[in-house]
C-alpha positions as CSV (number, residue, x, y, z in Angstrom):
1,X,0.0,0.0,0.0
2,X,1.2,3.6,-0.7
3,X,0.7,6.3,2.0
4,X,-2.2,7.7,1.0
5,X,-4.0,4.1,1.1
6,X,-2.3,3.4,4.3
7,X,-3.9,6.7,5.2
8,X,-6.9,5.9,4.4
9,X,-7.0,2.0,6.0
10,X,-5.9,3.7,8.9
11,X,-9.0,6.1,8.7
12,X,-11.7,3.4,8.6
13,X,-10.1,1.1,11.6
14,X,-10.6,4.7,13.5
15,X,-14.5,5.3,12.4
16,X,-14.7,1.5,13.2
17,X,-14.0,1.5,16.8
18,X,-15.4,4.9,17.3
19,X,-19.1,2.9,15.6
20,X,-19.5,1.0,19.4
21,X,-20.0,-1.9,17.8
22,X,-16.9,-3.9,17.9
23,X,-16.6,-7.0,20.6
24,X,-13.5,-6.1,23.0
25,X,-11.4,-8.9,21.3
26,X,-12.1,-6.8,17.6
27,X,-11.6,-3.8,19.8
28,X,-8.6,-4.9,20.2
29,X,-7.4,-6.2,17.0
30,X,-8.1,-3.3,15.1
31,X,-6.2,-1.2,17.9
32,X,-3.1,-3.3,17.2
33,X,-3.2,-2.1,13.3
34,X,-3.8,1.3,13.2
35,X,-0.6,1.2,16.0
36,X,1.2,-0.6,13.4
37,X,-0.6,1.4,10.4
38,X,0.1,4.4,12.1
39,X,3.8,3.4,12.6
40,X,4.7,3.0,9.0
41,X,2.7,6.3,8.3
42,X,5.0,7.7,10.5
43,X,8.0,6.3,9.6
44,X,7.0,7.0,5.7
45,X,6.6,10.7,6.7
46,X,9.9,11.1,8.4
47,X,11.7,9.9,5.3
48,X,9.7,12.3,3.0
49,X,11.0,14.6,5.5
50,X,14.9,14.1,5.2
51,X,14.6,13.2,1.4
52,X,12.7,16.9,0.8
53,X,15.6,18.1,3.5
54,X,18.5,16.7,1.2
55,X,16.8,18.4,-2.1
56,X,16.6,21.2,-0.8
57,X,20.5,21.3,0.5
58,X,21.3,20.1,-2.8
59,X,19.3,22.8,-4.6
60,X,21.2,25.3,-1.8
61,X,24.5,23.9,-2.7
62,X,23.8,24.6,-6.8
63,X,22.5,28.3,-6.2
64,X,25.8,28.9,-4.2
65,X,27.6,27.8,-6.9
66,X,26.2,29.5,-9.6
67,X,26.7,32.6,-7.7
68,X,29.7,32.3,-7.2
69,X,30.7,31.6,-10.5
């Protein structure tokens, strides 16, 4: 799944424990795969984060250089 499905999964485990009508056991299930959901979603993000960090150092780097040129 991308992130934007993973997203989304993520969204309809949430509106189904917030419906009442899981048992305790499914309660509990789906709790366990949003946390791990939620966990890739997060770990996804951060590396988003430090590839958009290194493009943008690169693209500082290249200015520099051309005006220094």
């Amino acid at each position: 799944m991308n992130y934007r499905e993973k997203s989304e999964a993520l969204q309809k485990l949430l509106d189904a424990m917030n419906t009442g009508d899981l048992t305790i056991e499914e309660m509990i299930e789906t709790y366990e795969k949003g946390v791990a959901l939620y966990r890739e979603l997060t770990e996804e993000l951060q590396g988003f984060e430090q590839r958009i960090t290194m493009l943008s150092e690169e693209k500082e780097a290249i200015d520099g250089t051309w005006r220094d040129a």
